[in-house]
mmCIF file of the N, C-alpha and C atoms, coordinates in Angstrom:
data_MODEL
# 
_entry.id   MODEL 
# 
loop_
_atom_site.group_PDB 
_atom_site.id 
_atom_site.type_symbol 
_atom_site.label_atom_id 
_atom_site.label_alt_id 
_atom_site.label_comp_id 
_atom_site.label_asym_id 
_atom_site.label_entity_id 
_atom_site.label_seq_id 
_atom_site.pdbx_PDB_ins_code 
_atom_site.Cartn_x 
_atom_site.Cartn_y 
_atom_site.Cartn_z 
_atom_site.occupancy 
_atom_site.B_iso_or_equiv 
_atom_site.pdbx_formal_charge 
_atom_site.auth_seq_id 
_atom_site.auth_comp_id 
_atom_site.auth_asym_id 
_atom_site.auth_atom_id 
_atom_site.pdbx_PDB_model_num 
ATOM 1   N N  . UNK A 1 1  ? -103.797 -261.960 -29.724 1.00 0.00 ? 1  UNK A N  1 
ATOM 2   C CA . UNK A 1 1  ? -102.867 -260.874 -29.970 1.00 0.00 ? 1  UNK A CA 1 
ATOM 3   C C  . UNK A 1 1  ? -101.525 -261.436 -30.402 1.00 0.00 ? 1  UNK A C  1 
ATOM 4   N N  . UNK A 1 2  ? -100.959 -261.229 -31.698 1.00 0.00 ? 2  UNK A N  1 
ATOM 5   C CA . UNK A 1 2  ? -99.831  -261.330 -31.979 1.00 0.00 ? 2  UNK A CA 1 
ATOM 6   C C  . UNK A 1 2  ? -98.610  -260.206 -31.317 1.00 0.00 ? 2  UNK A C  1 
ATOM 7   N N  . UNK A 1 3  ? -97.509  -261.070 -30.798 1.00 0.00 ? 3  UNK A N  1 
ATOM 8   C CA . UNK A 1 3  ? -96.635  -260.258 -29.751 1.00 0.00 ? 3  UNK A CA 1 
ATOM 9   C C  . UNK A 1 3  ? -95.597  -260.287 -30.900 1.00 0.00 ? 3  UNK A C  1 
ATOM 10  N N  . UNK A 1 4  ? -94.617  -259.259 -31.191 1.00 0.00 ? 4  UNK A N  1 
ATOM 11  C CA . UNK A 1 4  ? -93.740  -258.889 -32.219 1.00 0.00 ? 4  UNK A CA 1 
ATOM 12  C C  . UNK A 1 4  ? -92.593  -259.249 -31.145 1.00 0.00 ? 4  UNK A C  1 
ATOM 13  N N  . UNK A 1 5  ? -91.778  -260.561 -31.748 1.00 0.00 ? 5  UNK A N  1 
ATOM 14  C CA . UNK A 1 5  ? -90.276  -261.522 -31.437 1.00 0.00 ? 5  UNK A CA 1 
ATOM 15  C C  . UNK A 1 5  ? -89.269  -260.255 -31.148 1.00 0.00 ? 5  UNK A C  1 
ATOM 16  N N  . UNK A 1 6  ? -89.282  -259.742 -31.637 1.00 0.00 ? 6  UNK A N  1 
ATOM 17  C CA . UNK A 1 6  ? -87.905  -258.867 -32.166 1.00 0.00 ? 6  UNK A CA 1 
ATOM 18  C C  . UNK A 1 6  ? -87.967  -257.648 -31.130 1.00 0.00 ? 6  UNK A C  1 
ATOM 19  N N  . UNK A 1 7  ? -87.250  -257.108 -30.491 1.00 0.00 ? 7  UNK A N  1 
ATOM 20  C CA . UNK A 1 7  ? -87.377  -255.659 -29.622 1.00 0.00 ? 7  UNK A CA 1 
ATOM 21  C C  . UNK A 1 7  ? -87.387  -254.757 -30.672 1.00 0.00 ? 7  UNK A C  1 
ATOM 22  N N  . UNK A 1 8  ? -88.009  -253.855 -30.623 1.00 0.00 ? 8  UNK A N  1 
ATOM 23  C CA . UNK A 1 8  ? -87.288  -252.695 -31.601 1.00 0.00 ? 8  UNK A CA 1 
ATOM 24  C C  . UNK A 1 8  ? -85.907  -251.408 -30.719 1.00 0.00 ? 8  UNK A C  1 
ATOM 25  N N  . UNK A 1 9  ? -84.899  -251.566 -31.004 1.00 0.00 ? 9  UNK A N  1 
ATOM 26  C CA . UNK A 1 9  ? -83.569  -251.112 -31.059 1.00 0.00 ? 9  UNK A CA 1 
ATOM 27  C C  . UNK A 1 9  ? -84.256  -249.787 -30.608 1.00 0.00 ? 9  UNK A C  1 
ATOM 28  N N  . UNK A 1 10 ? -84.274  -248.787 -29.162 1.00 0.00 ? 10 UNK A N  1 
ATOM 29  C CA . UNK A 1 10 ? -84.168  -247.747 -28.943 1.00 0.00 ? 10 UNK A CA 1 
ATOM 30  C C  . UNK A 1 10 ? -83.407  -246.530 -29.644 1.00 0.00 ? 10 UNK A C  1 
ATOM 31  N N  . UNK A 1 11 ? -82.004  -247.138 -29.780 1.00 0.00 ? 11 UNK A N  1 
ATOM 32  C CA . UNK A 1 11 ? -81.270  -246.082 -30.285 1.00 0.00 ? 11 UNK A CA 1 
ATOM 33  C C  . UNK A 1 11 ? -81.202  -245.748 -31.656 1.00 0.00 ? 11 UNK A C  1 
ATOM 34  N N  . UNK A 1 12 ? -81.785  -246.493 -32.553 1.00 0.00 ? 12 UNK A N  1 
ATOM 35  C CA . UNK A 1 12 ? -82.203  -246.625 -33.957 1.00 0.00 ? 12 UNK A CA 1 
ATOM 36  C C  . UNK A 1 12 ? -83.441  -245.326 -34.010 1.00 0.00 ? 12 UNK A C  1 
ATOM 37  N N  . UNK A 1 13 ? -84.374  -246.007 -33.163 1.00 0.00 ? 13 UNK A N  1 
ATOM 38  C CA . UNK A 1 13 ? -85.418  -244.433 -33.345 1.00 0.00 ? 13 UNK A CA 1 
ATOM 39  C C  . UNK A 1 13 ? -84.644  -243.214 -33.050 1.00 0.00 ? 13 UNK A C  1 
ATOM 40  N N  . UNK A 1 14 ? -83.748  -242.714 -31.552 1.00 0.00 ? 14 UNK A N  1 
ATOM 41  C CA . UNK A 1 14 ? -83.248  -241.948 -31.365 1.00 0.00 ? 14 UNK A CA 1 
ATOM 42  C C  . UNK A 1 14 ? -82.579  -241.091 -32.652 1.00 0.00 ? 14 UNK A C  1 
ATOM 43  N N  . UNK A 1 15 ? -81.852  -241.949 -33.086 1.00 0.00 ? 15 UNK A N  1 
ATOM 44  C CA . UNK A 1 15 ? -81.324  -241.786 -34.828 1.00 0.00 ? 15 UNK A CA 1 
ATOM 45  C C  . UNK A 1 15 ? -81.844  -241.220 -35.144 1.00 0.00 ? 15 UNK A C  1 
ATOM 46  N N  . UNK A 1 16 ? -83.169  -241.452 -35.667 1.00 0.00 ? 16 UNK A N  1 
ATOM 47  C CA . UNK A 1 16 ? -84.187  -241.254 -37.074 1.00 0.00 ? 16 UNK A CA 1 
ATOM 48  C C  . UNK A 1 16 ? -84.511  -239.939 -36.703 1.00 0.00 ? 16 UNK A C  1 
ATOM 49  N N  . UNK A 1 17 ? -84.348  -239.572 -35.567 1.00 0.00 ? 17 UNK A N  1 
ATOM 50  C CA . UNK A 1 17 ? -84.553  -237.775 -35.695 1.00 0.00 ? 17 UNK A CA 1 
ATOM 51  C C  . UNK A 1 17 ? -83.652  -237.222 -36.075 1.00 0.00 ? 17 UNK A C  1 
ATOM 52  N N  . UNK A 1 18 ? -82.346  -237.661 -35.847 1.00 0.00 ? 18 UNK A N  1 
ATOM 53  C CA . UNK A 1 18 ? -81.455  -236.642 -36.782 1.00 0.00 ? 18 UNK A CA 1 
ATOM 54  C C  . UNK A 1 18 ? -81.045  -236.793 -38.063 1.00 0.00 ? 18 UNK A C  1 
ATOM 55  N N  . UNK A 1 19 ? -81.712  -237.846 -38.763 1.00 0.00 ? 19 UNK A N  1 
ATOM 56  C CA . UNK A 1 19 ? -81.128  -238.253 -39.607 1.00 0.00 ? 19 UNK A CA 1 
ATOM 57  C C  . UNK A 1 19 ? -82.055  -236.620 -40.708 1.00 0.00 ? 19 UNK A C  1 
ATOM 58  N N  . UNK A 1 20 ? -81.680  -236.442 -42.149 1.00 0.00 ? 20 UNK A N  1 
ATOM 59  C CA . UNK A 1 20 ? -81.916  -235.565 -42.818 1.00 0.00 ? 20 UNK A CA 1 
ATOM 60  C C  . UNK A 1 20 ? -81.969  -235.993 -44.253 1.00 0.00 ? 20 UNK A C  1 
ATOM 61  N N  . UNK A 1 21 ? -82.374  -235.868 -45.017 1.00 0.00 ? 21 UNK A N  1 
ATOM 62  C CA . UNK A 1 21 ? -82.537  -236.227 -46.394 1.00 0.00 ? 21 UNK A CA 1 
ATOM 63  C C  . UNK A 1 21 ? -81.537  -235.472 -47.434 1.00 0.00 ? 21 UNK A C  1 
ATOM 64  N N  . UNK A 1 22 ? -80.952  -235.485 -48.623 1.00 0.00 ? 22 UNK A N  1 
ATOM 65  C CA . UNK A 1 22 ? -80.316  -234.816 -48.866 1.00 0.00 ? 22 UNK A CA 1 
ATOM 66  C C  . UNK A 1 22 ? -81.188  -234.536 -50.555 1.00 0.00 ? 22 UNK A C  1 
ATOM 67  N N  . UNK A 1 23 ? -82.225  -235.346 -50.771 1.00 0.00 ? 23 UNK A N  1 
ATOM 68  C CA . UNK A 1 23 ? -83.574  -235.024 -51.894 1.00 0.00 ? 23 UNK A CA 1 
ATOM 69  C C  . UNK A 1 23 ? -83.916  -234.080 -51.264 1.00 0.00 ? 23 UNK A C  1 
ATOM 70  N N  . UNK A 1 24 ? -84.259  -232.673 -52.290 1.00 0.00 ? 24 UNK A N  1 
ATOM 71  C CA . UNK A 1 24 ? -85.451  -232.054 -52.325 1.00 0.00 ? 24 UNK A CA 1 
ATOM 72  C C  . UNK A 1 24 ? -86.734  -232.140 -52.828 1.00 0.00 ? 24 UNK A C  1 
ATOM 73  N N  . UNK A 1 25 ? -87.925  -231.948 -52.282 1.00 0.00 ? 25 UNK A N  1 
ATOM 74  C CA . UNK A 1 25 ? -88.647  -232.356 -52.902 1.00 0.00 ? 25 UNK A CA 1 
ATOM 75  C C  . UNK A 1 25 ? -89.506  -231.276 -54.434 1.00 0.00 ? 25 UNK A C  1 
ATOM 76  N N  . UNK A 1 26 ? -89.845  -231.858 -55.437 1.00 0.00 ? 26 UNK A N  1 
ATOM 77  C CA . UNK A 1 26 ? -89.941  -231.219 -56.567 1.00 0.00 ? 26 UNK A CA 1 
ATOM 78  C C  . UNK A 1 26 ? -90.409  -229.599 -56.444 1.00 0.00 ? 26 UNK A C  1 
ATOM 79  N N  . UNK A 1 27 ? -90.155  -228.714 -57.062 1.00 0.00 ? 27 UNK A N  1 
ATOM 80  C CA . UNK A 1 27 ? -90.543  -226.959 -56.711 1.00 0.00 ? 27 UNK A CA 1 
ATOM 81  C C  . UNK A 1 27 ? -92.267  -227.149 -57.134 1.00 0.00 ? 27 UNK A C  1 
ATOM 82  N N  . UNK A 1 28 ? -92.945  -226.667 -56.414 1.00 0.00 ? 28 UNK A N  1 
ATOM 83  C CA . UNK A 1 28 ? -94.238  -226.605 -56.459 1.00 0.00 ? 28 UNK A CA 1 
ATOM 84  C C  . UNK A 1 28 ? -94.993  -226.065 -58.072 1.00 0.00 ? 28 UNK A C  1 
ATOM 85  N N  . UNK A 1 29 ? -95.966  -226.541 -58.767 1.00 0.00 ? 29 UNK A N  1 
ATOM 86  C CA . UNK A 1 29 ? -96.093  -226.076 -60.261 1.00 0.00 ? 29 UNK A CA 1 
ATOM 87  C C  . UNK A 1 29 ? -97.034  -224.513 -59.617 1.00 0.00 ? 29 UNK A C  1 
ATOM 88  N N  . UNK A 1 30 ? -96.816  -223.584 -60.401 1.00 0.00 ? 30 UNK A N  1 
ATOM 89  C CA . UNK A 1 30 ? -97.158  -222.209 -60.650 1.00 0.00 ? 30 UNK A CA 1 
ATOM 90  C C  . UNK A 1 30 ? -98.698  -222.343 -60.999 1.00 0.00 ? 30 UNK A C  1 
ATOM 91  N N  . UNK A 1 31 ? -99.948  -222.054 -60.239 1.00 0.00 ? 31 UNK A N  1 
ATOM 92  C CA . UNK A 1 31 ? -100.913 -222.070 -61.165 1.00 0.00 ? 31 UNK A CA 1 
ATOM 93  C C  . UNK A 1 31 ? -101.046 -220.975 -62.333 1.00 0.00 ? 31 UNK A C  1 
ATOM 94  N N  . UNK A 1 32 ? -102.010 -221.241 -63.359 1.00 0.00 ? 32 UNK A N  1 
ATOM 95  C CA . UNK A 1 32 ? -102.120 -220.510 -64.695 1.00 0.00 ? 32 UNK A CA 1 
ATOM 96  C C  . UNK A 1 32 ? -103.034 -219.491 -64.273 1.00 0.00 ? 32 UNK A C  1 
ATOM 97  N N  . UNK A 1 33 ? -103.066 -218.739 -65.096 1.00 0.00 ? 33 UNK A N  1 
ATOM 98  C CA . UNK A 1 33 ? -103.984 -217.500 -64.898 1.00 0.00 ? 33 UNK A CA 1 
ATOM 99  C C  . UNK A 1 33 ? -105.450 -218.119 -64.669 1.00 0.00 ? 33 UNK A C  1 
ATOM 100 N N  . UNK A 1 34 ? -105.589 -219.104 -65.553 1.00 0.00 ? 34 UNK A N  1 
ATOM 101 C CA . UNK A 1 34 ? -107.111 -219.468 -65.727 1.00 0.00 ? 34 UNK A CA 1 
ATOM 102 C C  . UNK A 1 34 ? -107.496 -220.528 -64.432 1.00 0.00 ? 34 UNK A C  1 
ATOM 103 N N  . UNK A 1 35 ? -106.579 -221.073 -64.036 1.00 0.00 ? 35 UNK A N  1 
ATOM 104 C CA . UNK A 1 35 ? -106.818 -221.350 -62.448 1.00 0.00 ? 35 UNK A CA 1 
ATOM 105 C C  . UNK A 1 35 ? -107.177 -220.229 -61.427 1.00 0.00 ? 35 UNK A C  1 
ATOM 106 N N  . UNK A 1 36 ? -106.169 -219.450 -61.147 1.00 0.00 ? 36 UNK A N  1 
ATOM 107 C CA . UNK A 1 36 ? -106.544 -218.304 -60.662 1.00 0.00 ? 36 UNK A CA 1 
ATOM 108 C C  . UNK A 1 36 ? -108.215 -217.635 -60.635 1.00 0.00 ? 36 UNK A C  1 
ATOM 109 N N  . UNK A 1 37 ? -108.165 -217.298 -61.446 1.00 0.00 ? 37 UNK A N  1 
ATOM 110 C CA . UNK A 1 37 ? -109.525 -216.652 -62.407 1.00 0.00 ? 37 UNK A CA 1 
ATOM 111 C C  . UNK A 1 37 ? -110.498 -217.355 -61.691 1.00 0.00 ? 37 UNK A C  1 
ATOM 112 N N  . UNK A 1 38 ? -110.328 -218.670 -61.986 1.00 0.00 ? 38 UNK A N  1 
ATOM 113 C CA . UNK A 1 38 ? -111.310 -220.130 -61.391 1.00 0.00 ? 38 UNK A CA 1 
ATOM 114 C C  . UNK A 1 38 ? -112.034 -219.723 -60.256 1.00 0.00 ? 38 UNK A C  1 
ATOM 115 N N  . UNK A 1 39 ? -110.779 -219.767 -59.605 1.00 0.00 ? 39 UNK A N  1 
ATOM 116 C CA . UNK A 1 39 ? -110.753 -219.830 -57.799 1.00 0.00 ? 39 UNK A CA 1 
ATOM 117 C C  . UNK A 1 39 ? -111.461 -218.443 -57.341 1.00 0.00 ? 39 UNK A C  1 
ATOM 118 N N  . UNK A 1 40 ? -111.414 -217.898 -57.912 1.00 0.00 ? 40 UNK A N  1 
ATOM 119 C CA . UNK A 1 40 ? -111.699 -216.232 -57.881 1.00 0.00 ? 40 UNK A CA 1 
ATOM 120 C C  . UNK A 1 40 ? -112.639 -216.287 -57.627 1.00 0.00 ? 40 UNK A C  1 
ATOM 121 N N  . UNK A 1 41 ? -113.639 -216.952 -59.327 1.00 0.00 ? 41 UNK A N  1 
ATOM 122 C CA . UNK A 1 41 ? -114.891 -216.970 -59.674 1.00 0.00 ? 41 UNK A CA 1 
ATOM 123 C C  . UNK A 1 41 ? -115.590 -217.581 -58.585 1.00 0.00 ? 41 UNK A C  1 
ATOM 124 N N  . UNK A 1 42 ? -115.210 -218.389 -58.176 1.00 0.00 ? 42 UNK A N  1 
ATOM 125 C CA . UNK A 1 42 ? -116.126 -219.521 -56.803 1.00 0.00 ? 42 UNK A CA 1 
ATOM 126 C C  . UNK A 1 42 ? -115.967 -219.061 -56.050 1.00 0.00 ? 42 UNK A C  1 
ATOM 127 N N  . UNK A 1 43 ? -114.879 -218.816 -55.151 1.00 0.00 ? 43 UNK A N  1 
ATOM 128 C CA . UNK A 1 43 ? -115.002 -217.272 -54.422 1.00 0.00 ? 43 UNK A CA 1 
ATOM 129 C C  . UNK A 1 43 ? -115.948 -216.810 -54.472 1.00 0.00 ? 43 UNK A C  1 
ATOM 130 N N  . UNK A 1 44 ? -116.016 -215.821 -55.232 1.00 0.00 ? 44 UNK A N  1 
ATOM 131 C CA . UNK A 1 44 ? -117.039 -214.300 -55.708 1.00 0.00 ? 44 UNK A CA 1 
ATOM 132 C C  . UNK A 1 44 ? -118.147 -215.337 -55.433 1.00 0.00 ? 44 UNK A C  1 
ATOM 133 N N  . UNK A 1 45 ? -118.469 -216.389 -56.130 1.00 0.00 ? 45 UNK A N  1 
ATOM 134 C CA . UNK A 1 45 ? -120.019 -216.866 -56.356 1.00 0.00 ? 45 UNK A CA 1 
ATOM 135 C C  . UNK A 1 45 ? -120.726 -217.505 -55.093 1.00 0.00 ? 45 UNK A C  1 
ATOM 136 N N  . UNK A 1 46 ? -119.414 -217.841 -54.142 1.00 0.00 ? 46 UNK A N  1 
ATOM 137 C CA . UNK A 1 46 ? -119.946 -218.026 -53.023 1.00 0.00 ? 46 UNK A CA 1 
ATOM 138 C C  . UNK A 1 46 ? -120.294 -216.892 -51.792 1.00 0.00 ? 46 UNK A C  1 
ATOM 139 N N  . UNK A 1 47 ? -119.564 -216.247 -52.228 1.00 0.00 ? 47 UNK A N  1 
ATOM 140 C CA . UNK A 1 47 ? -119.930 -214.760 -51.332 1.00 0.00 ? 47 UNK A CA 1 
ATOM 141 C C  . UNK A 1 47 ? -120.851 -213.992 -51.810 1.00 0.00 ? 47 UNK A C  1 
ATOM 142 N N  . UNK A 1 48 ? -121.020 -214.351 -53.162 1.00 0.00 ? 48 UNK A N  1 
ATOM 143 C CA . UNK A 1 48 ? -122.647 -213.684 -53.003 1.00 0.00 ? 48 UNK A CA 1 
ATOM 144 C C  . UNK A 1 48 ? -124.062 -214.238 -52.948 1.00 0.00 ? 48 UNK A C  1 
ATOM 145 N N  . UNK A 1 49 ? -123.655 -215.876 -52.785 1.00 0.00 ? 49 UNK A N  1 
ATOM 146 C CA . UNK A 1 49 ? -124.994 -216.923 -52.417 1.00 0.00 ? 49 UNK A CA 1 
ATOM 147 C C  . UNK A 1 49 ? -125.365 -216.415 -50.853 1.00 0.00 ? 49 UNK A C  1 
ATOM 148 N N  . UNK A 1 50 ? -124.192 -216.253 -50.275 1.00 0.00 ? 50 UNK A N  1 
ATOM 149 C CA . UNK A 1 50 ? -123.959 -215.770 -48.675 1.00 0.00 ? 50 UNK A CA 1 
ATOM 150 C C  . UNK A 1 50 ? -125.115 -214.765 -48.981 1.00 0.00 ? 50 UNK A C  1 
ATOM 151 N N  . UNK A 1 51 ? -124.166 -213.799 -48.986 1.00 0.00 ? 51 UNK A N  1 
ATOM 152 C CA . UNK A 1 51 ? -124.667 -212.164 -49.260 1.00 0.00 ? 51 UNK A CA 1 
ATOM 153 C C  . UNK A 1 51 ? -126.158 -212.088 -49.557 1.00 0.00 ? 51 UNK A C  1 
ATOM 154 N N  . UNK A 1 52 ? -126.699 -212.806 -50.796 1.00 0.00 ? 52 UNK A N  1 
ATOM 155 C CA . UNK A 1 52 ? -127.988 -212.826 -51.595 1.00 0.00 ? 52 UNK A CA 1 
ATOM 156 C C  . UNK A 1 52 ? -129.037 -213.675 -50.399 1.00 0.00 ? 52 UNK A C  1 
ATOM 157 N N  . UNK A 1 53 ? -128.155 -214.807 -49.492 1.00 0.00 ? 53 UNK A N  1 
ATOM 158 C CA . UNK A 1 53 ? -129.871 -215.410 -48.915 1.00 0.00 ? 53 UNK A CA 1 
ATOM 159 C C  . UNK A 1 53 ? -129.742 -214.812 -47.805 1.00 0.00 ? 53 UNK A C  1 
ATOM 160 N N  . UNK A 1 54 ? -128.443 -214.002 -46.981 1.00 0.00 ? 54 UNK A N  1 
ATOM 161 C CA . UNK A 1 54 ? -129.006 -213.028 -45.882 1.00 0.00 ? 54 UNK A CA 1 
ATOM 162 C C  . UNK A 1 54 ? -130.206 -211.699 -46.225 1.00 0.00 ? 54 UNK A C  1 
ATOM 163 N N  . UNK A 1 55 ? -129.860 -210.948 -47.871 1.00 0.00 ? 55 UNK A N  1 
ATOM 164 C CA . UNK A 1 55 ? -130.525 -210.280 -47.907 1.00 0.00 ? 55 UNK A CA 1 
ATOM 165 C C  . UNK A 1 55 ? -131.941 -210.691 -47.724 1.00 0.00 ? 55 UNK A C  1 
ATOM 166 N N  . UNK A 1 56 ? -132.270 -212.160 -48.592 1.00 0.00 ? 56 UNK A N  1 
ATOM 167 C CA . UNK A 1 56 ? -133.419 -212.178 -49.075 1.00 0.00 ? 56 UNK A CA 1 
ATOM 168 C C  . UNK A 1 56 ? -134.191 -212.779 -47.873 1.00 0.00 ? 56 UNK A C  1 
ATOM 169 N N  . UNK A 1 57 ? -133.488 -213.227 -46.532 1.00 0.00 ? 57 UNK A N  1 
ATOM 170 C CA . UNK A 1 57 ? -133.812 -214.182 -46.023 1.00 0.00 ? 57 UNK A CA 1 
ATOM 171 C C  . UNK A 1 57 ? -134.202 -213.118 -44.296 1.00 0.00 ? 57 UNK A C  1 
ATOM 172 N N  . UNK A 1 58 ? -132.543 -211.829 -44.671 1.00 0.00 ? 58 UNK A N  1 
ATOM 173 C CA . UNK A 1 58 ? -133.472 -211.031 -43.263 1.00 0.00 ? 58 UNK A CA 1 
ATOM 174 C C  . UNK A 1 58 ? -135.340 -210.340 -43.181 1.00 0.00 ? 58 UNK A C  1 
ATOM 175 N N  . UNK A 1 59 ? -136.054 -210.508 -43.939 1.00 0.00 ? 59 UNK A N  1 
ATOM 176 C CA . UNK A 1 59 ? -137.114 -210.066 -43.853 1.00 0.00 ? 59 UNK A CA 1 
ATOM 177 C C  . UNK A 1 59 ? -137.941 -211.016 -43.114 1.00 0.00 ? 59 UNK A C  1 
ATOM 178 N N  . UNK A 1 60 ? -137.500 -212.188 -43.215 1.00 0.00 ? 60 UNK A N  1 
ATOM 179 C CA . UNK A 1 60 ? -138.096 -213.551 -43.018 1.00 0.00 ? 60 UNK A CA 1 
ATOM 180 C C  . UNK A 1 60 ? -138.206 -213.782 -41.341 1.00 0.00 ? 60 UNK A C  1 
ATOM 181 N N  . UNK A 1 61 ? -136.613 -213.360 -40.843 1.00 0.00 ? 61 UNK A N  1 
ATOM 182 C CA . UNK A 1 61 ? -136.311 -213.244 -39.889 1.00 0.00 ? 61 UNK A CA 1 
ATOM 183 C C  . UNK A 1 61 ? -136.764 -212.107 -38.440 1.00 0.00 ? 61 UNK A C  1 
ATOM 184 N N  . UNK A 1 62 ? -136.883 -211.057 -39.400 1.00 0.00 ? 62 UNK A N  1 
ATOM 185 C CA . UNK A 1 62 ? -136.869 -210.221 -38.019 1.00 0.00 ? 62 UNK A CA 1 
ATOM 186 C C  . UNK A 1 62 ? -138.545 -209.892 -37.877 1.00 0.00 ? 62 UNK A C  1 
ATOM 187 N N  . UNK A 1 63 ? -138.657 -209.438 -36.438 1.00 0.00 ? 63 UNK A N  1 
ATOM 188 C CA . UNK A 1 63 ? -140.220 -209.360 -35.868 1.00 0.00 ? 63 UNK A CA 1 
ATOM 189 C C  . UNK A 1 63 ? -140.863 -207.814 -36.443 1.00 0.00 ? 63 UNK A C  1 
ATOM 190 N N  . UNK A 1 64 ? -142.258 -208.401 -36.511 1.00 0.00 ? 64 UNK A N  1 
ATOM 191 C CA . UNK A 1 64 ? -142.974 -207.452 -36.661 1.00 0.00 ? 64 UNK A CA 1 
ATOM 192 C C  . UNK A 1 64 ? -143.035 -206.053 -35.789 1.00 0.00 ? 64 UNK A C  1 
ATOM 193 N N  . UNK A 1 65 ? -142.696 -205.137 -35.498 1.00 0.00 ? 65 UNK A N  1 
ATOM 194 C CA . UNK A 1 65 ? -142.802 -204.416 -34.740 1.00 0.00 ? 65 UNK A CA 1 
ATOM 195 C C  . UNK A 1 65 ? -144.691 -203.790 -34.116 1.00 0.00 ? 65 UNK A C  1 
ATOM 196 N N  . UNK A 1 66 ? -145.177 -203.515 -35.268 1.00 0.00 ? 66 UNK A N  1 
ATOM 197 C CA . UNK A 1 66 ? -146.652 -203.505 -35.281 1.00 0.00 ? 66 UNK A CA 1 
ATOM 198 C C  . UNK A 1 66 ? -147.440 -204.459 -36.281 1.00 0.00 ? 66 UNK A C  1 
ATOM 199 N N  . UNK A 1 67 ? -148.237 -205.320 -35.734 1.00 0.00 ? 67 UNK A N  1 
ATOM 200 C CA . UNK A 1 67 ? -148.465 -206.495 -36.050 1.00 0.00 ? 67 UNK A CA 1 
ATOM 201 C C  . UNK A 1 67 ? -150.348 -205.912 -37.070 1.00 0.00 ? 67 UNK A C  1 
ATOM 202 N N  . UNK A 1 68 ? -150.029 -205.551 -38.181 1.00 0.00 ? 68 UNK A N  1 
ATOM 203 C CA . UNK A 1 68 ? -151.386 -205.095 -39.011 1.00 0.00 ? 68 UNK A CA 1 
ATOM 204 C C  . UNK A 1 68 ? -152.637 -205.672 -38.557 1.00 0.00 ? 68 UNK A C  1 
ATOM 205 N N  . UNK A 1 69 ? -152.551 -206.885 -38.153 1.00 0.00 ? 69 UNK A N  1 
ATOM 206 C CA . UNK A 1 69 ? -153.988 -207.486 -37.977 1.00 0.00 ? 69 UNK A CA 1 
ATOM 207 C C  . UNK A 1 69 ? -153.523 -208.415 -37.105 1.00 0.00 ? 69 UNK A C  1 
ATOM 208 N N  . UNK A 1 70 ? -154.748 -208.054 -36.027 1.00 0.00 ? 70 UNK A N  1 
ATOM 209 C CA . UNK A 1 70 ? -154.550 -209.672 -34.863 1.00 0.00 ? 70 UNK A CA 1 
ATOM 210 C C  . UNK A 1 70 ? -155.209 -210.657 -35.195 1.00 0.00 ? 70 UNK A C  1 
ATOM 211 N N  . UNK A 1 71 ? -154.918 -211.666 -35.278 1.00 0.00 ? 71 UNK A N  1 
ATOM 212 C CA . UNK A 1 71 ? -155.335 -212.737 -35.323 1.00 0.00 ? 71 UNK A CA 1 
ATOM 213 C C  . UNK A 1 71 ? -156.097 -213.444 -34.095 1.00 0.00 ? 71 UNK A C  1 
ATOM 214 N N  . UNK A 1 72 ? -157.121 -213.699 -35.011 1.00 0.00 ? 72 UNK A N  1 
ATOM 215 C CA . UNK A 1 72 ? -158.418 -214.290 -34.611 1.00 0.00 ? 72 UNK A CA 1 
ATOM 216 C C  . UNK A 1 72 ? -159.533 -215.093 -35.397 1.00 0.00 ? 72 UNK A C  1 
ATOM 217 N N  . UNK A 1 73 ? -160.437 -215.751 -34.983 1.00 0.00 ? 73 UNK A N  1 
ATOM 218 C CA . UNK A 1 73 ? -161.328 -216.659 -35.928 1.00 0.00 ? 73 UNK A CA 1 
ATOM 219 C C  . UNK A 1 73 ? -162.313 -215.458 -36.333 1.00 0.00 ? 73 UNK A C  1 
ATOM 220 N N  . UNK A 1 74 ? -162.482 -215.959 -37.494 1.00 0.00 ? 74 UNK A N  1 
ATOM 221 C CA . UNK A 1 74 ? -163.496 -215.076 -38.503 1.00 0.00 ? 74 UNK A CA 1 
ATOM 222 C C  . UNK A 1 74 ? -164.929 -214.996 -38.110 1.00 0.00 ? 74 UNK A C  1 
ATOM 223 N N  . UNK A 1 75 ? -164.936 -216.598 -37.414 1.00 0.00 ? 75 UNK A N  1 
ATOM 224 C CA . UNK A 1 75 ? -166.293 -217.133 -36.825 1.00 0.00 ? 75 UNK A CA 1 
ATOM 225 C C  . UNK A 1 75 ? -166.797 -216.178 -35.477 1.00 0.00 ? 75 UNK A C  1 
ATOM 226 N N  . UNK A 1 76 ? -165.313 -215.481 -34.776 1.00 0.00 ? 76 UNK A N  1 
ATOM 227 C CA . UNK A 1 76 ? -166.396 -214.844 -34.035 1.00 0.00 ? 76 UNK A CA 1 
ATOM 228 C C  . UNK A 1 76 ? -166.357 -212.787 -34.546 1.00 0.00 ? 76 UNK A C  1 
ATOM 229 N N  . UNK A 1 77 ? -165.859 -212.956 -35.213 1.00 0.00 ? 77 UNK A N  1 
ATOM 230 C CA . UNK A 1 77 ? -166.316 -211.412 -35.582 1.00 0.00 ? 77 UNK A CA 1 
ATOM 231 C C  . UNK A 1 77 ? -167.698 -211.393 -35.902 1.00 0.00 ? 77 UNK A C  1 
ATOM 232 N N  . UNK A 1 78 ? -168.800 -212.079 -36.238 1.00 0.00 ? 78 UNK A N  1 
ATOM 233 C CA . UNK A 1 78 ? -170.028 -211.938 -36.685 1.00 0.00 ? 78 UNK A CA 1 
ATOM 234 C C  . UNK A 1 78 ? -170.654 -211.870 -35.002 1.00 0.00 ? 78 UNK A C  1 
ATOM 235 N N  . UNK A 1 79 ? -170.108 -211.871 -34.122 1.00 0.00 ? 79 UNK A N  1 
ATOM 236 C CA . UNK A 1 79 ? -170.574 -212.094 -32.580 1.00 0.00 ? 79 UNK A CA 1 
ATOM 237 C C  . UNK A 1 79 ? -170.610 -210.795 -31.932 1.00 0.00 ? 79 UNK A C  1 
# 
């Protein structure tokens, strides 16, 4: 383990909280319509991948209420 020689100065950090910048930083760029639009589109296209595999996917999911045919071997219906 390398041990750092030097203390670091308490009241120096104390400082650095009040200290304040007097740069602003640059005004944020405006997106374009066709960004917008973009973001929209993927949006929309993801809410209806959502939308489209709950529809297609609740049938998959929920129980039979009356079950058409019980299952059984074929082998013994001839019995």
């Amino acid at each position: 383990m390398f041990r750092r020689r030097d203390p670091v100065p308490f009241a120096f950090i104390a400082e650095a909280d009040q200290f304040r910048s007097n740069v602003a930083p640059p005004p944020r760029e405006r997106p374009s319509a066709g960004q917008i639009t973009g973001r929209w589109l993927i949006g929309l296209t993801v809410i209806a991948g959502i939308a489209g595999s709950l529809i297609l996917g609740m049938p998959a999911l929920s129980q039979d209420q009356s079950p058409a045919q019980t299952q059984g071997s074929q082998a013994s219906d001839g019995r």
